[in-house]
N, C-alpha and C positions, 0 to 999 in steps of 0.2 A: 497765894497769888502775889506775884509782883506789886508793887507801888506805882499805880498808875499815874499819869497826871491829873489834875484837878476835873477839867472838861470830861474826860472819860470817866474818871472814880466817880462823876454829878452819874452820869449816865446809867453804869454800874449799880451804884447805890439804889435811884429809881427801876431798875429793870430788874433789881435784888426783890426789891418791897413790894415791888407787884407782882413778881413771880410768887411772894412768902401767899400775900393773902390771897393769891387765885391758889394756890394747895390746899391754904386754911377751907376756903369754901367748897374744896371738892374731895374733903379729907370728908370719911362716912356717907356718903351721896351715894342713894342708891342705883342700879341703872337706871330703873324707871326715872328719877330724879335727874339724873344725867342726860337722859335723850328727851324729857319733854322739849318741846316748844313751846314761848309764851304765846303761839296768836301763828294762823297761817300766812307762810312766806319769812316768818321770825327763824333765825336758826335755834336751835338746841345746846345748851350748855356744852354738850362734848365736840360741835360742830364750830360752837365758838371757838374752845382751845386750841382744836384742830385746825384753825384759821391762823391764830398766832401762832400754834409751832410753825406753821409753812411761812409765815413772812418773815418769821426771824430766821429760821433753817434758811430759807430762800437770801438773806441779807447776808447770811454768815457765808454760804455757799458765792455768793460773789465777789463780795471782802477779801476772802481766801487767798486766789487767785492773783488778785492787783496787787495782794501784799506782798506774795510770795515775789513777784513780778520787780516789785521795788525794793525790797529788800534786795535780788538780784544781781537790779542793777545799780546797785553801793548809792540805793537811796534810804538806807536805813541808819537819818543821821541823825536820830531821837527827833521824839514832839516838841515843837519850838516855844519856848518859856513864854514866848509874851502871848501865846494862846489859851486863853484862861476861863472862853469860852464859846462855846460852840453862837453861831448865828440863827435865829428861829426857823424853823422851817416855814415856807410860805402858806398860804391856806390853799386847801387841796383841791383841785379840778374837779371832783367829786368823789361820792365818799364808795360807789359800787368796786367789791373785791375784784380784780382783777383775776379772769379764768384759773390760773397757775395756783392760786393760795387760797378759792375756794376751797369751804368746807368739804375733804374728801372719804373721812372717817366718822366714824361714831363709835369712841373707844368707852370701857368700862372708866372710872373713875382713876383708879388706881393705875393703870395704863396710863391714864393721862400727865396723872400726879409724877408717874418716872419718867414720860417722857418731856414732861416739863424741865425736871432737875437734870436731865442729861445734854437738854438743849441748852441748859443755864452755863453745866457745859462749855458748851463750845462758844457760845458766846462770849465767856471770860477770855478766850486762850485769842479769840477775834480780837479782843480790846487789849490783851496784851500784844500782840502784834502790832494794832494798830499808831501802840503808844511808839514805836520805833519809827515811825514816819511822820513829815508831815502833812496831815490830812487834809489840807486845803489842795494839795497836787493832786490828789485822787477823785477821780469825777464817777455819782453812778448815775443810770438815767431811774425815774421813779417813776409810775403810771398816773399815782396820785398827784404829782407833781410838777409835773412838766418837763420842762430842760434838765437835763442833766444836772447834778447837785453835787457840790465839792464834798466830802465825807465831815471837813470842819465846818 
């Protein structure tokens, strides 16, 4: 992996450690173990995961796109140095999944576990992209969130 910038490698590093111990906890899980629910209306471990790969899938699947888009158009004039870190994101409009990245799977464990690492994947190759622009120019809209949100 490239040498990201600081803001991105914070992000990287966190999206590292929580990918390591969501395997840790679903490394030997059995199915039964994997599709309970704790409580009705609660999802199910694999409906969880299955939640995150589609917001991240879903994040990377837009990213893609705007970068390729700036890169382009010779906006790919590196991350700018005095960006050193990202702005908090606002507190969320509320917390219901949005139709698109409901839970649409209930995969075995180990299913999960590679589909985990190969979204981690594409995530890296998102954030090395990313690092070639600056992400304050790129706006996406969030459902959580309201108005549109510059990437930095």
């Amino acid at each position: 992996m490239t040498e990201l910038p600081k803001p991105l490698s914070d992000i990287w590093a966190d999206l590292s450690a929580q990918r390591s111990l969501l395997i840790d906890r679903l490394t030997g899980l059995d199915a039964e173990a994997t599709l309970r629910s704790p409580g009705p209306g609660e999802w199910s471990t694999a409906q969880l995961v299955d939640h995150l790969l589609l917001a991240e899938g879903f994040t990377n699947d837009f990213m893609k796109p705007m970068l390729a888009q700036a890169q382009a158009a010779g906006q790919a004039t590196g991350f700018p140095a005095e960006l050193q870190a990202f702005d908090p994101l606002p507190p969320p409009l509320g917390m219901e999944a949005p139709p698109p990245i409901r839970p649409q799977k209930e995969l075995p464990a180990q299913e999960l576990i590679d589909a985990l690492q190969a979204m981690g994947e594409r995530s890296k190759t998102t954030l090395e992209a990313l690092a070639s622009v600056d992400p304050r120019k790129l706006r996406m809209p969030h459902p959580l969130f309201g108005p549109p949100l510059d990437f930095g």
